[in-house]
C-alpha positions in Angstrom: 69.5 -8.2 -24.7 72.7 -9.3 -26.1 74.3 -7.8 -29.2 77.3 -9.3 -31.1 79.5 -6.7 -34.0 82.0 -7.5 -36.3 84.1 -4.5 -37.1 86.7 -4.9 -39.7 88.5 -0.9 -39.7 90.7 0.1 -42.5 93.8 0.3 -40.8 95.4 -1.6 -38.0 93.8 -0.9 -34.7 95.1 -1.5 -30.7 92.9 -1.1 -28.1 94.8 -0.2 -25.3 93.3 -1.4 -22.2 93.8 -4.9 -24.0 97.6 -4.6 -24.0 98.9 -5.2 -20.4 102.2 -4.4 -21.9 100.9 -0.7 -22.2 100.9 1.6 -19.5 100.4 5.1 -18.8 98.5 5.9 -21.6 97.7 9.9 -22.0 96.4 12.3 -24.4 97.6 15.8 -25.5 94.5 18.3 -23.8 93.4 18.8 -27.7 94.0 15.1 -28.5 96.1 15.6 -31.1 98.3 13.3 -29.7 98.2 10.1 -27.6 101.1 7.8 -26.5 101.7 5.2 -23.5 104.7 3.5 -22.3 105.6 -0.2 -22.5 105.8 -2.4 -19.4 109.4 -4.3 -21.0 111.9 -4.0 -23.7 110.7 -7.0 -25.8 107.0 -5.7 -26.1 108.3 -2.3 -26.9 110.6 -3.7 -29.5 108.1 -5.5 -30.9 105.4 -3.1 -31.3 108.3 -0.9 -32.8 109.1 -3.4 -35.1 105.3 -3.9 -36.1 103.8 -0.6 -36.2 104.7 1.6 -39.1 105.8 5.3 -37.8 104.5 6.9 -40.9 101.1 4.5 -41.8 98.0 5.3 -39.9 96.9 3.0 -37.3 94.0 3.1 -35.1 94.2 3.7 -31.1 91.2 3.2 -28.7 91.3 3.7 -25.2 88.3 5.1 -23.0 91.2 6.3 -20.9 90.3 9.4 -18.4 92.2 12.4 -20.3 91.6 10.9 -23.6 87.5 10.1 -23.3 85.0 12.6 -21.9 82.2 10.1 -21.0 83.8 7.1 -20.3 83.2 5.4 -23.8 86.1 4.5 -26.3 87.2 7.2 -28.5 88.7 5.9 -31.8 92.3 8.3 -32.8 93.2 7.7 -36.3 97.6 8.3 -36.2 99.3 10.2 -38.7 102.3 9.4 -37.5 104.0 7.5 -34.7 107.6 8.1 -32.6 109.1 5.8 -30.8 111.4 6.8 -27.5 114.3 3.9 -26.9 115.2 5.6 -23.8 111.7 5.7 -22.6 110.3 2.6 -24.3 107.2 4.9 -24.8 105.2 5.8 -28.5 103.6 9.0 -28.7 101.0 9.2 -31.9 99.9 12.5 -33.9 96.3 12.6 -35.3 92.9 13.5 -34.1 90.0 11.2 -32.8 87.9 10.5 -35.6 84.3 8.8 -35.8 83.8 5.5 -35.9 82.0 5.6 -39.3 84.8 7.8 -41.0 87.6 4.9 -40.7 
């Protein structure tokens, strides 16, 4: 069987493990947070450039830490800081379902 969806979300959204310019991604043990470094200055610029710090945007990763089973968890940002020094983002929100975005 094959299946084919369409999503169109209400915000932004990055799936993580489609970036390789993302790296290390983690979650905070509640998930309140997630964040990931950048594997070079001009992607890290860029997506620091692009991403608002104070409009929500949607991360997916099925990353172990993040995701219980395996599957993608969806976490709806309330905020996003970005780390010069680091090259890194860390996001504050909560995982949300995929029908509430």
């Amino acid at each position: 069987m094959t299946v084919q969806l369409t999503v169109t979300y209400a915000h932004p959204s990055i799936v993580l493990e489609h970036s390789i310019h993302i790296v290390d991604v983690a979650c905070a043990n509640s998930i309140t947070s997630i964040g990931g470094r950048f594997d070079d200055e001009k992607s890290y610029f860029h997506a620091s450039a692009q991403w608002s710090p104070s409009e929500p945007m949607i991360f997916i990763t099925s990353k172990p830490g993040c995701s219980e089973d395996g599957q993608n968890i969806f976490f709806l940002s309330k905020s996003i800081v970005f780390d010069d020094a680091a090259k890194s983002f860390t996001a504050a929100g909560a995982v949300v379902l995929m029908k509430d975005m």
